[in-house]
LOPAMAR-44405 format. One record per residue (C-alpha): x, y, z. Coordinates in steps of 0.1 Angstrom, whole numbers, padded with zeros to 4 digits, always signed. Example, Ala and Ser with C-alpha at 12.3 -4.5 7.8 and 13.67 -1.06 7.14 Angstrom:
! LOPAMAR-44405
+0123-0045+0078+0137-0011+0071
! end
This chain:
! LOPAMAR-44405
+1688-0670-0759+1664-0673-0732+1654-0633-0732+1648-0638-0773+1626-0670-0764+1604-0651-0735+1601-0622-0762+1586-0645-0786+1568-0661-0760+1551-0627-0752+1544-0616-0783+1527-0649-0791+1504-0638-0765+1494-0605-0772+1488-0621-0805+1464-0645-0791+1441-0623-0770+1441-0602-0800+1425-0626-0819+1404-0642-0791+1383-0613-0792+1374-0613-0831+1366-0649-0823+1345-0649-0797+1324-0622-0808+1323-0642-0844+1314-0674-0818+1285-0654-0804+1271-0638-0832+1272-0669-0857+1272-0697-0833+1267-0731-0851+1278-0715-0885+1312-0702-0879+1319-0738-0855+1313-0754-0889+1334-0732-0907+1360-0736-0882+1360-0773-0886+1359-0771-0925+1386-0751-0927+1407-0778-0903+1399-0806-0922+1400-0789-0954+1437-0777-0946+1447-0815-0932+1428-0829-0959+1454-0807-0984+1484-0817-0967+1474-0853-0965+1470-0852-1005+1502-0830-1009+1519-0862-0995+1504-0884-1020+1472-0871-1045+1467-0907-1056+1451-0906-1021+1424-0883-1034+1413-0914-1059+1408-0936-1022+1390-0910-1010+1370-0899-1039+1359-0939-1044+1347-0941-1005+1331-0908-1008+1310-0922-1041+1297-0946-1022+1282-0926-0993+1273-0895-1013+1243-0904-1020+1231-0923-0991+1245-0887-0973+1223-0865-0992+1192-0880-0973+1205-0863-0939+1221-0835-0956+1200-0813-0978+1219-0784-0980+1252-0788-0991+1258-0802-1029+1278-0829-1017+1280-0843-1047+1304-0819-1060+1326-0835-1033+1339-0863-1059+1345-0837-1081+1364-0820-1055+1389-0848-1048+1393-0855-1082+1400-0820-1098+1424-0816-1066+1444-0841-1069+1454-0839-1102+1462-0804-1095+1487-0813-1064+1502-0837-1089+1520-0811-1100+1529-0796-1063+1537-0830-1047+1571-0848-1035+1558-0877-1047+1560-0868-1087+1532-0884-1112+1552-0909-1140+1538-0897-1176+1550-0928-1188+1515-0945-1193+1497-0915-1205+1504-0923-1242+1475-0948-1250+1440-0954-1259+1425-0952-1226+1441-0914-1224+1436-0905-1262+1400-0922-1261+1389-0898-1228+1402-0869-1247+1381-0877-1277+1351-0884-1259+1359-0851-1240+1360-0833-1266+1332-0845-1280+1310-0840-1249+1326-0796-1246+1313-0797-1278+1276-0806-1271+1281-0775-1249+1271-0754-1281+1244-0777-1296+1215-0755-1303+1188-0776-1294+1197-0779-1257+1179-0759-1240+1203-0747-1203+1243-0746-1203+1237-0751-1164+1219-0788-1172+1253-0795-1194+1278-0786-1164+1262-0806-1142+1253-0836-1164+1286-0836-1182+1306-0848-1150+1292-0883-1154+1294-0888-1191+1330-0880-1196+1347-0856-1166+1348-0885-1141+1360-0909-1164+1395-0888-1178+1398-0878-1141+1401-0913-1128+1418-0926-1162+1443-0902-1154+1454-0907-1119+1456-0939-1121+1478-0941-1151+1502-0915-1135+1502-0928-1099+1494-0970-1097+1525-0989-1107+1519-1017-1081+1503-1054-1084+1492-1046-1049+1479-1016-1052+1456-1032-1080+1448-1057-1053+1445-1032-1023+1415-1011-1045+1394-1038-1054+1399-1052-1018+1385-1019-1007+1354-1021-1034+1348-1056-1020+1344-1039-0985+1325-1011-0992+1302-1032-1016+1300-1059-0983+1290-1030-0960+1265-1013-0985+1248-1051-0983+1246-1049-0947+1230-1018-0944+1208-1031-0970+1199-1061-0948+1191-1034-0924+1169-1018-0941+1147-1051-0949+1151-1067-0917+1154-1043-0887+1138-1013-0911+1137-0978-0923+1151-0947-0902+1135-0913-0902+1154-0898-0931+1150-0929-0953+1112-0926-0947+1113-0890-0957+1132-0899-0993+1109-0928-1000+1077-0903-0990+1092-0878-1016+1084-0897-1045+1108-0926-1047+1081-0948-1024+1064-0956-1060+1093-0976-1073+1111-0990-1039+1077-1001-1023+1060-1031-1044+1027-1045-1034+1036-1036-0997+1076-1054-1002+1101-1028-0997+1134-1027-1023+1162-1023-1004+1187-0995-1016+1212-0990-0985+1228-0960-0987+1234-0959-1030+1211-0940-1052+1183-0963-1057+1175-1000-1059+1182-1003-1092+1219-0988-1083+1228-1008-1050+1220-1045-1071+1238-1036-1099+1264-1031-1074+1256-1059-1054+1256-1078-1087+1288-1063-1099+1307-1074-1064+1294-1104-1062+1308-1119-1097+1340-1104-1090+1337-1119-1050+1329-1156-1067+1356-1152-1097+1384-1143-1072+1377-1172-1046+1380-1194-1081+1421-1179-1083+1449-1195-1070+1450-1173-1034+1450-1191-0999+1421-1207-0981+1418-1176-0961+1414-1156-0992+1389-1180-1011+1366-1182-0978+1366-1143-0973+1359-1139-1014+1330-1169-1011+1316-1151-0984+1318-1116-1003+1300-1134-1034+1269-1148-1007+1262-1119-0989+1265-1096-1026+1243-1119-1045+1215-1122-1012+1220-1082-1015+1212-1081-1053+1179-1099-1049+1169-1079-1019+1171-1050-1041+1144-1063-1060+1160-1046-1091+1156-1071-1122+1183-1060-1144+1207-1064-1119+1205-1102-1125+1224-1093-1159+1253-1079-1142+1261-1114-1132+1250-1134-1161+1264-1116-1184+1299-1112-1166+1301-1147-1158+1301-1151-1194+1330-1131-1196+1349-1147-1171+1346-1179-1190+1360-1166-1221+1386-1150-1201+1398-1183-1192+1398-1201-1228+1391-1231-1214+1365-1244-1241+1352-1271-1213+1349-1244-1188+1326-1217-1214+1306-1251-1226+1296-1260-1185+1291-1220-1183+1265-1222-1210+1243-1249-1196+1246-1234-1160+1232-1204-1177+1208-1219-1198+1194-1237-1166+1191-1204-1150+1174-1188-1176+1152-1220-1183+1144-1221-1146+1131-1182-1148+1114-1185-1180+1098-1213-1179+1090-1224-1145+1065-1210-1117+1088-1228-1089+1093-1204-1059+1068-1179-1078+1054-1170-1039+1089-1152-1035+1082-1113-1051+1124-1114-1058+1116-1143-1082+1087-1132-1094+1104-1100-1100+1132-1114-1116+1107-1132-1140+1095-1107-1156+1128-1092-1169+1127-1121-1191+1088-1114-1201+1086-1096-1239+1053-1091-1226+1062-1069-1197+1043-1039-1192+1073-1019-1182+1097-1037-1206+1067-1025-1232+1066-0987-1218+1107-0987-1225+1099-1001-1264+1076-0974-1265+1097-0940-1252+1125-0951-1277+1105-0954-1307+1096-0918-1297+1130-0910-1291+1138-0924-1327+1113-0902-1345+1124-0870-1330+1161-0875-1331+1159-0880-1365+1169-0849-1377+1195-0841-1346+1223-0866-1351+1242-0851-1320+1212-0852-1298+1193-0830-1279+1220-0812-1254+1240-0833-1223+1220-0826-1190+1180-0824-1213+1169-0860-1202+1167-0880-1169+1172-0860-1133+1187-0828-1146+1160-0827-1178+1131-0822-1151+1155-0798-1130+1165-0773-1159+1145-0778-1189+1111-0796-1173+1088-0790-1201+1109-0800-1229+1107-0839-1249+1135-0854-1232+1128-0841-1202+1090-0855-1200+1101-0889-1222+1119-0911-1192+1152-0929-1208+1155-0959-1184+1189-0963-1198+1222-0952-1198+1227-0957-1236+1194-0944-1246+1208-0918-1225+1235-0908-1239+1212-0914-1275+1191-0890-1265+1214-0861-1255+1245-0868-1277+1222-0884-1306+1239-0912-1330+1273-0902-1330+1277-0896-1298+1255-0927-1291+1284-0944-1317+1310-0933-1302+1302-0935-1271+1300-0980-1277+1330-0978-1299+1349-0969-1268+1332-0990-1246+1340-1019-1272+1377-1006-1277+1383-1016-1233+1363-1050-1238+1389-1058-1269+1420-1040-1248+1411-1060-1216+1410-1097-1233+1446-1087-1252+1460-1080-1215+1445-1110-1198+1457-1131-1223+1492-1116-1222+1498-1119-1183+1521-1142-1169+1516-1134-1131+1483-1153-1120+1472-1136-1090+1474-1107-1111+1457-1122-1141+1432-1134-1120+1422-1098-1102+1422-1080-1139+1397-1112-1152+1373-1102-1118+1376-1064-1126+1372-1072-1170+1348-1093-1161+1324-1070-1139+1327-1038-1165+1313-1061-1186+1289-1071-1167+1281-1033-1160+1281-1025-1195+1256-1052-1206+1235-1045-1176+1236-1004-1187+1204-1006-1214+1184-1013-1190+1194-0990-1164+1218-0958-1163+1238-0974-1139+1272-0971-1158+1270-0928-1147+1260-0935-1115+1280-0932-1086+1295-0953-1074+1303-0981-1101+1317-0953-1126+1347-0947-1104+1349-0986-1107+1344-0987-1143+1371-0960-1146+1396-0974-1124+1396-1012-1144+1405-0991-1175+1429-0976-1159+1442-1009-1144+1443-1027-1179+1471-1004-1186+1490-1008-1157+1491-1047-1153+1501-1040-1190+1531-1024-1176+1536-1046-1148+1534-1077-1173+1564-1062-1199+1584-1051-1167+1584-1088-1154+1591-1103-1188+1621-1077-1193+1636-1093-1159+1629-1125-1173+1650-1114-1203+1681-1102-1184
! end
């Protein structure tokens, strides 16, 4: 036994100083590049061992990862790491099939799966539309219009079958949205580091720098995306500390809800203020409490009295700002009115758009010259006009309006009233989101689609959770 063991121990060896030489010249010769490839290839291999344990794992990561990616790209320029999400997403669906821990298929029979497909579909199609002008644009653009959302749709139909997991999720979107605040804070208060200077100086100093007051956008997008998100965490923060959860609970949501909201109006973005509005709204009708939606209204009212027709506080730029959101006489607002009367005229005659991937970002990157390219949408559903045209632009609301009608029917149905009360936060903030979306393509953006995605997903599992419970109740 011990001869067989020294043999293998010598021939482990000889393998070794084999190899170190390949190695070390590769060390010499490629130096920092083959260290990196060395460490990609670890983490790559633990990261597909970690996700052959469990892929619904890949979702956790592929939600962190959203909200980094972005912020990331400002310090690293050469690597797409936006195909990262895309990465996690696609793999773990595939190790579904590989794992221990097997997917249920149970859930997979519904709207929110049948509507993805159809809305896939749809989207493959535009693939072939004549008028758009690069199939590269569409492979790139079509990840945020439908990819990301039958991706996310479908793990979490075939992997969440928890109350807490429902709970642990938005816990972690509360955290993440709580850190992206801070580093927005850091941004305004302590200031701007090297590589934040260098974005802004690119071109994006025009819209984050106002009359010499910086907009805060922490490590998101843009402005406009970290206070929808702000926005977005904060209503869910405040609606959760109103459930019936311990005093430990309601002071950590309360303090989520502050520090979000401050966040918001540090981003200086003005349709964020809708995310709120509109899903406090929501909430209220959520509740059915007719007192409750009545006290709603005039809280809103006063809001939107106070803005519109006040000048109080009119020496603070975020009020000022958020004033003229509600000004028809905007010159921006106008600018908007404008571009979509053009857009109008000149879909016209293409009722499925112009091409996915010929407007916004990837319009100016593969078709620069072109109408949609040079005509700025400033809005995810004028968007998704522009390159789908009216029936995708149709559809596209239809399904929106399908999880609005699906997520009232499930609130209404739940018995449990922690769980109720998480699913009214999450309804309540895609509506939010959604409202919020014509003035902003926010809903496509990292990293509130994942969100958006996951609360669809959710609908159908507290579903699930809610017959389950009433079939005990039963026996």
């Amino acid at each position: 036994m011990e001869v067989s063991q020294k043999k293998y121990h010598y021939l482990f060896a000889i393998v070794a100083l084999l190899l170190a030489f390949p190695f070390a010249w590769m060390i010499a010769k490629l130096q920092l590049v083959f260290i990196i490839l060395c460490v990609a290839l670890m983490v790559g291999f633990f990261l597909l061992v970690y996700l052959l344990n469990d892929p619904f794992q890949g979702f956790y990561l592929a939600l962190i990862f959203a909200f980094f990616v972005n912020g990331l790209t400002r310090y690293i320029t050469t690597i797409p790491l936006g195909l990262g999400v895309d990465f996690l997403l696609v793999l773990s669906l595939l190790l579904a099939f590989l794992s221990k821990k097997k997917p249920h298929f149970d859930l997979l029979n519904n709207g929110a799966i049948w509507l993805s497909i159809i809305w896939l579909g749809f989207t493959f199609l535009e693939l072939f539309n004549p008028e758009a002008p690069s199939k590269e644009a569409w492979f790139y653009a079509v990840r945020a219009v439908s990819l990301y959302q039958i991706f996310t749709v479908l793990l979490v139909l075939m992997y969440l079958r928890t109350k807490d997991e429902i709970l642990q999720i938005t816990h972690v979107i509360l955290f993440l949205s709580v850190l992206a605040a801070f580093w927005g804070f850091k941004q305004i208060y302590i200031g701007l580091d090297n590589y934040e200077w260098q974005w802004l100086l690119e071109g994006a100093i025009k819209t984050h720098v106002l009359r010499g007051v910086l907009r805060a956008f922490s490590f998101l997008s843009d402005s406009g995306q970290f206070g929808a998100t702000m926005g977005y965490a904060g209503i869910m923060s405040i609606i959760l500390a109103l459930g019936p959860f311990s005093l430990k609970k309601k002071v950590f949501f309360t303090a989520s809800f502050l520090i979000c909201i401050y966040a918001m109006a540090i981003s200086g973005t003005r349709g964020a203020l809708f995310v709120p509005a509109s899903a406090a709204m929501a909430y209220l009708v959520a509740t059915k409490n007719f007192k409750s939606i009545i006290a709603g209204v005039i809280v809103l009212g006063s809001v939107f009295f106070f803005l519109k027709y006040t000048s109080i506080g009119n020496d603070n730029q975020t009020l000022r700002r958020m004033r003229s959101a509600l000004n028809p006489e905007d010159p921006s607002l106008k600018v908007r009115l404008e571009n979509q009367q053009k857009f109008k005229a000149y879909l016209k005659t293409r009722p499925f758009g112009g091409g996915i991937g010929t407007s916004g970002t990837w319009g100016l990157r593969f078709s620069p010259n072109s109408f949609l390219a040079q005509t700025p949408n400033d809005s995810w559903y004028v968007k998704i006009w522009a390159e789908t045209g009216v029936v995708g632009l149709y559809t596209h609301i239809l399904i929106i309006l399908f999880f609005v009608y699906k997520g009232y029917a499930v609130i209404f149905s739940l018995h449990d009233p922690e769980l109720k009360q998480y699913i009214m936060a999450l309804h309540s903030g895609f509506i939010g989101i959604a409202f919020a979306a014509y003035g902003n393509p926010i809903l496509g953006q990292f990293p509130l689609n994942l969100m958006l995605y996951f609360t669809w997903g959710a609908i159908y599992v507290a579903e699930y959770l809610n017959k389950q419970d009433y079939a005990k109740l039963k026996k």
